[in-house]
N, C-alpha and C positions, 0 to 999 in steps of 0.2 A: 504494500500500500504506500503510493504516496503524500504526503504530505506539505502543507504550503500555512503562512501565517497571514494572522487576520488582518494585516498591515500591507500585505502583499503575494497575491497569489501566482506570481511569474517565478520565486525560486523555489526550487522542487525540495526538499530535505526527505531523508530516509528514519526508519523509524529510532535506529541506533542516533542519528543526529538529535531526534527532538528527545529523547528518552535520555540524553546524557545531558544537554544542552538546557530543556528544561521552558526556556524562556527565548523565545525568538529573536536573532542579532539586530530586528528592528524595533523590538519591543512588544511585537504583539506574541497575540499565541498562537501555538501551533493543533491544527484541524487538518483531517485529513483529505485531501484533496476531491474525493468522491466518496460519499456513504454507499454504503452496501446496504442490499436487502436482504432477508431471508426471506424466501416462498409459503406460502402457505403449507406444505411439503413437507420442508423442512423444517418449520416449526413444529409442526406434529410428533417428526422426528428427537426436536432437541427439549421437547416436552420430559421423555419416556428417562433423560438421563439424570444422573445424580449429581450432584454441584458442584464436585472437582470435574464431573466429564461435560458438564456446562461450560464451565468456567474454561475448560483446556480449547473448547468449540471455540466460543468467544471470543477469547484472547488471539487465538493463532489467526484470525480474521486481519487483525491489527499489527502485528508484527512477525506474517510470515517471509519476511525478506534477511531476519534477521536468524530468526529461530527454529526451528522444526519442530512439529507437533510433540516428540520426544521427550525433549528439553524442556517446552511448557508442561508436559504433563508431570515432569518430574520437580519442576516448579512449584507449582500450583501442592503435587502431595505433601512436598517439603515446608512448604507454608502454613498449612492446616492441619498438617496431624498432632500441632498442640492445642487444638481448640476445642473447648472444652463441648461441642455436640458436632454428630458427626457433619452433618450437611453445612460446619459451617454457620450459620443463622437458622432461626427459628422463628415458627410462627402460630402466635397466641392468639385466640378466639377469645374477644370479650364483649358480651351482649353481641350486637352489629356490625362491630368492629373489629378488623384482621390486623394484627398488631405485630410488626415485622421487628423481631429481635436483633441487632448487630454485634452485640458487647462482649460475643463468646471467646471473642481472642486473650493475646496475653495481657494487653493493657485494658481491657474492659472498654476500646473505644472502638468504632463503628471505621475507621482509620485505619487500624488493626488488618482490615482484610487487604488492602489495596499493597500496605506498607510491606509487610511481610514478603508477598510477591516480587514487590520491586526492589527486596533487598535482595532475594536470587538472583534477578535479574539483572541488576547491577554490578555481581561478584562475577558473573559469569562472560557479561560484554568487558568488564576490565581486564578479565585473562585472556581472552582472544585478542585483544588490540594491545594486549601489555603498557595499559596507561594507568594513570591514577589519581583521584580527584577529592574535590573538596568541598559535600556537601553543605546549605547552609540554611537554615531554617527560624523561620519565625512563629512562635508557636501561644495561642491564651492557656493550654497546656497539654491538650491531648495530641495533636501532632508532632508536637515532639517526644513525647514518652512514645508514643506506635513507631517514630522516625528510630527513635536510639535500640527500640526494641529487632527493629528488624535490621540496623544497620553493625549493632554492638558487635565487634571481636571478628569483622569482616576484614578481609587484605585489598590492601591498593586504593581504601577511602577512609578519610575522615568525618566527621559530621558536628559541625559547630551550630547550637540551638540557642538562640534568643530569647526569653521569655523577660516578662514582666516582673521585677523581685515583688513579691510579699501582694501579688497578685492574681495567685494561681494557686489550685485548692494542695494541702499539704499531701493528699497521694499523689497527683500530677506530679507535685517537686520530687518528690521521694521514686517515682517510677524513673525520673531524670537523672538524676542525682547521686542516686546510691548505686548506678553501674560501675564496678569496676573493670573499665578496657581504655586502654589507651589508645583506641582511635575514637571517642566519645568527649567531647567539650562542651560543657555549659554553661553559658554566658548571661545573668541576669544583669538587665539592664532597669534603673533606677526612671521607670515612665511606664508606660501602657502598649498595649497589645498592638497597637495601631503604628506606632516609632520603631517597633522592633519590626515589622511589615517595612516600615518605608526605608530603616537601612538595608534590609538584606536587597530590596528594589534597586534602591542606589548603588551595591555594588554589584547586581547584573546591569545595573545600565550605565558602567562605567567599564566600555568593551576592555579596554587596557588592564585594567586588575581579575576582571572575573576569567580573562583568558591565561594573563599571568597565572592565577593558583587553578584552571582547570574550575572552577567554578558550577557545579549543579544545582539542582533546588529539586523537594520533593514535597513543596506545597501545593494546592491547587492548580499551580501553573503547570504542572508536570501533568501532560496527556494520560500517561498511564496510569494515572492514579483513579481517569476517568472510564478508561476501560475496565478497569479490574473492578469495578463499583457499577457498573452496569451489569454482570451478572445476577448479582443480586435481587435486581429491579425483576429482569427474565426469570428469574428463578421462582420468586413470590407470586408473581405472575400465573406463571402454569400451577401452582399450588392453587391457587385460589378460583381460576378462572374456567369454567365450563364451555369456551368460544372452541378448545382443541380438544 
């Protein structure tokens, strides 16, 4: 699949580009150049499976240029087999209401699903390209505990988190905090959730430094964080829905 940013859709990037990259060299984000359908068909089909063989469908849609079906599926098992139910998420009947659970992961945050994967996925395009980078993240406190959880005691990255001091609930800080690995940095900063956002901004949008340290991000701006959080949506879906 190709892909193009929202600032400019004449340069092509490859999935490896925005998945390491993060944030578009003109600023915008990156979207993939043409959505794909699934068939009526084929939905029926991706009905029948179970949320790691969901999730492996889904995802390789998105980055089979980089990956082969193997490798996600080996992904995706390696990410969930510590969560605590099997499918992954759960979902609660109360009165009228279908109540879609997310928090089964290790940090209890709905982040947890997406993060996990993309710390595979990142240890694994680091070893092919034998590069090594310098994630950086801003976090009110769950993004960053899911970030260090799935990045801690990895090779060829570090990951330096922002958060707001004496602003974030005391298991946040302590899911943060109390890692011990040395490619894990925690940086509170004396102001709000919002300034920690606008520095790590400021040094993607300062091509000179964020190219000098190899610079990624695994906040919202990172596409896959958007792919791997769309299973989920499909998933709950065929659960709940009599259309297939």
């Amino acid at each position: 699949m190709e892909y193009i940013s929202t600032r400019n859709k004449d340069n092509i990037y490859s999935f490896s580009d925005v998945f390491l990259k993060g944030l578009a060299p003109d600023g915008g984000l990156f979207v993939p150049k043409k959505i794909f359908k699934f068939t009526p068909q084929e939905i029926k089909e991706l009905k029948k499976l179970s949320y790691n063989e969901l999730a492996v469908k889904i995802i390789s849609k998105f980055c089979s240029d980089e990956f082969n079906e193997i490798e996600i599926k080996n992904f995706v098992e390696n990410s969930y087999k510590l969560f605590r139910v099997q499918d992954v998420v759960t979902i609660k009947k109360i009165g009228n209401i279908n109540l879609l659970e997310l928090f089964h992961g290790p940090t209890l945050a709905f982040k947890d699903i997406a993060m996990q994967v993309i710390g595979n996925m990142y240890e694994n395009i680091l070893k092919k390209k034998n590069i090594k980078i310098n994630i950086v993240v801003a976090t009110s406190g769950d993004t960053g505990a899911a970030a260090i959880s799935a990045i801690k005691g990895r090779k060829n990255m570090k990951i330096f988190v922002l958060h707001p001091h004496n602003k974030i609930s005391k298991v946040q800080r302590k899911f943060m905090t109390t890692v011990d690995s040395n490619n894990v940095f925690n940086i509170a900063l004396d102001s709000n959730f919002d300034e920690c956002q606008k520095f790590v901004k400021l040094m993607f949008s300062n091509k000179d430094f964020s190219k000098k340290i190899n610079m990624s991000g695994v906040n919202s701006i990172n596409w896959s964080r958007i792919i791997i959080q769309t299973v989920y949506y499909f998933f709950s879906y065929f659960k709940i829905s009599s259309d297939y």
